[in-house]
N, C-alpha and C positions, 0 to 999 in steps of 0.2 A: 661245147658241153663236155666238162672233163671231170673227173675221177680222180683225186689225190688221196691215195691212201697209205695213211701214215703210223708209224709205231708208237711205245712209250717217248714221253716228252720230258714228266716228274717237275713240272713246273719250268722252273731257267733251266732246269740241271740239263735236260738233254735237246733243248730246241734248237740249236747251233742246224741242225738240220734245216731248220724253216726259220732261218732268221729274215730280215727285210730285204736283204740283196737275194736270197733264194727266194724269194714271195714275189720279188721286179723281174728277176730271171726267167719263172714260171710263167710271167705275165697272168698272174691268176685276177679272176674276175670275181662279177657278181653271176655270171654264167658257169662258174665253175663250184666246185661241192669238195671239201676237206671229208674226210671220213677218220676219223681216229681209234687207235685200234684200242686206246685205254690207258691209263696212267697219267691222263693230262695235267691231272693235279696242279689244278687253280679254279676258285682259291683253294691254299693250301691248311693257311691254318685260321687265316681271318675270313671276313666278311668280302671283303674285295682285294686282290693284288694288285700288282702293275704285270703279271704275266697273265691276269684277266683279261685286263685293257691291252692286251697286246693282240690274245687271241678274238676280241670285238673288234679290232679294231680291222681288222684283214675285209679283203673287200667282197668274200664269199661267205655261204656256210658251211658253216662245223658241227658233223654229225658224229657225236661221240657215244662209243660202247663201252662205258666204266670200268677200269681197272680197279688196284685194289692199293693202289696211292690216291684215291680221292678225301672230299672232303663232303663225307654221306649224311651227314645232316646237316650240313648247311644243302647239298642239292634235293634232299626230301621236302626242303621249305619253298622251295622253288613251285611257279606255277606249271601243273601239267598240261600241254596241251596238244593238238593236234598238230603233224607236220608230216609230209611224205605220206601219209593213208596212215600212221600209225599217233598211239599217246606217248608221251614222254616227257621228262624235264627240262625248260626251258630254262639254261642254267643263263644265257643270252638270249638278247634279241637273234643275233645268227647262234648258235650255240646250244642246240640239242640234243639231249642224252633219249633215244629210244627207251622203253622198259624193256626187261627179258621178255626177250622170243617174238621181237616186234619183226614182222616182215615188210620193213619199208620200202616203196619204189621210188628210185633217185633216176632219170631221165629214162625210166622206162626198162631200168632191171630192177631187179631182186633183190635185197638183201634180209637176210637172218641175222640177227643181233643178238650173242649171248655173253652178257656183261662179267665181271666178275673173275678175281684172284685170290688164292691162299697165298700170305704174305710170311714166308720163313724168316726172315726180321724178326718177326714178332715180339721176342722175348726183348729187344730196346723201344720198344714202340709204347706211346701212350693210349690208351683206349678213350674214346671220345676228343684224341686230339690229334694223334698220328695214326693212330689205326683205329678203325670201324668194322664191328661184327657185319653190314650192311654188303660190307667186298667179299662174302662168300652169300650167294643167292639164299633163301630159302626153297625147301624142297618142294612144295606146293608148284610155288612159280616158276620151279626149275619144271619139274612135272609136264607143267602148263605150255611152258617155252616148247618142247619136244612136240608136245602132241600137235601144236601148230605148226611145227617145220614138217611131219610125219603126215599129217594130212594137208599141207600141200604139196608133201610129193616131192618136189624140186624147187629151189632158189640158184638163180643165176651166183650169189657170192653169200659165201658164209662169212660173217666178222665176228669175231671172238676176242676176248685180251688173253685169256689161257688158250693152250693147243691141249690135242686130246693128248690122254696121258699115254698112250700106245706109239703114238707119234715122238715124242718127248721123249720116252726112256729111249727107243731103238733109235734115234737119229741124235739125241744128244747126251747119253747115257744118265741123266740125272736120273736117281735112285725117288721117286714119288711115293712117297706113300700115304697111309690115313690121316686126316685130320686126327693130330694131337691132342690129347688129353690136357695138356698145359697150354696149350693153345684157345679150348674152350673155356679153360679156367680165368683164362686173361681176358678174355670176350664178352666172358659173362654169359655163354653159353650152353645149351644140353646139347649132347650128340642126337643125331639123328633131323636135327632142329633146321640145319642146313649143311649145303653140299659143296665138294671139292669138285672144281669144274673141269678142273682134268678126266675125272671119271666121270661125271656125266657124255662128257665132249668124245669119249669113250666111242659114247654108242651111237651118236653120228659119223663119226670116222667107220665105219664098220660097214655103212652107206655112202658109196662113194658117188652114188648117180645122183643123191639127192642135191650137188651142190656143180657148177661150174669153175670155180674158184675158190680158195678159201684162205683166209689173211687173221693172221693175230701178233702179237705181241708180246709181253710179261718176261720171256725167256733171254732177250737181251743179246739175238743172235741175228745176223741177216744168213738163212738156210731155205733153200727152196728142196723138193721133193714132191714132183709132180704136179697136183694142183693144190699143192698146199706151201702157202709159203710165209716163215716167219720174220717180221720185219723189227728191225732197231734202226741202223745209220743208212739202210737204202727205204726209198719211198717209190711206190708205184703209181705212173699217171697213164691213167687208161681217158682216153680219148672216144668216148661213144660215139659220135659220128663219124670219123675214121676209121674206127674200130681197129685202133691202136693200141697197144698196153706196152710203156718202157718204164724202165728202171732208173730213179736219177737220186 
């Protein structure tokens, strides 16, 4: 029973990491669980890719937390169902996206799911085709997501595809700031309407008991810093019956 928990992918562009000799390597199973940190984007622009069929075709599942390179209405169409104690989209048969704030249990830990990227691209992106208002949460279900991590207190692992933004500026100086004005413009959105999840992700970082580990993505760096560590070209395989966790 193993743990593969892995970074952005963006369709082919960054899977060189989990290609088929790293998948023979791994020796990965149907006992074993992929956890993705977000950006798997596929499908990307169509209905079905060959990077779909590539990620069905692995001989575990893939529990994905949505980045802000997906493709949000075609997964809104998707059926939702139950998996791990939580609801979510079955974007596959193995292939599920938890909702915000889902605490699902994978061999008997925790996990907190909080989906969701602001995409500074934006101003080349298409709306309804390359980018989707959907990869920034709304603030209701961001709301919601909190008050279920806050009353329970503790989760063995936090997955995120943004890192808080406290974390981000002091360890990787990027300058964060508010959602853009010409950002909602392009979205077709009002302010207020939905949130930058760096600043939500804020105020969980500010609670550090609440979480044993905590794994995200988006920022395209492999950096650890305590129990937080952000993933691109290294993957973490935590072995729960050994209770082993390496770096490959």
């Amino acid at each position: 029973m193993r743990i593969l928990i892995i970074g952005d992918t963006h369709g082919s562009v960054d899977i060189e990491k989990l290609n088929p000799q790293v998948v023979k390597d791994l020796e990965l199973t149907q006992n074993d669980v992929i956890v993705h940190c977000g950006d798997i984007g596929v499908p990307w622009i169509w209905e079905s890719d060959e990077m779909l069929d590539y990620w069905t075709s692995l001989p575990c599942d893939v529990v994905v937390c949505l980045g802000n390179h997906e493709n949000y209405n075609w997964i809104e169409k998707r059926p939702i169902v139950m998996k791990y104690g939580v609801l979510g989209y079955e974007m596959a048969p193995n292939l599920f996206a938890p909702l915000i704030g889902s605490i699902a249990t994978i061999f008997d830990k925790t996990f907190w799911f909080y989906p969701g990227g602001y995409s500074i691209d934006y101003s080349y992106r298409e709306l309804n085709s390359t980018i989707f208002k959907q990869e920034l949460p709304l603030k209701k279900d961001s709301d919601r997501a909190l008050k279920l991590l806050f009353d329970k207190g503790h989760v063995d692992v936090i997955i995120s595809h943004d890192g808080p933004r406290e974390f981000i500026m002091k360890n990787f100086g990027y300058p964060i700031g508010k959602i853009s004005d010409f950002y909602l413009e392009k979205t077709e959105q009002v302010e207020q309407e939905r949130v930058h999840p760096g600043f939500v992700l804020d105020e969980v970082y500010d609670y550090p008991d609440l979480f044993d580990y905590w794994y995200f993505g988006h920022h395209h760096k492999d950096f650890v810093d305590g129990k937080i560590r952000c993933l691109m070209k290294q993957m973490v395989l935590w072995d729960v019956e050994k209770q082993t966790i390496d770096i490959v």
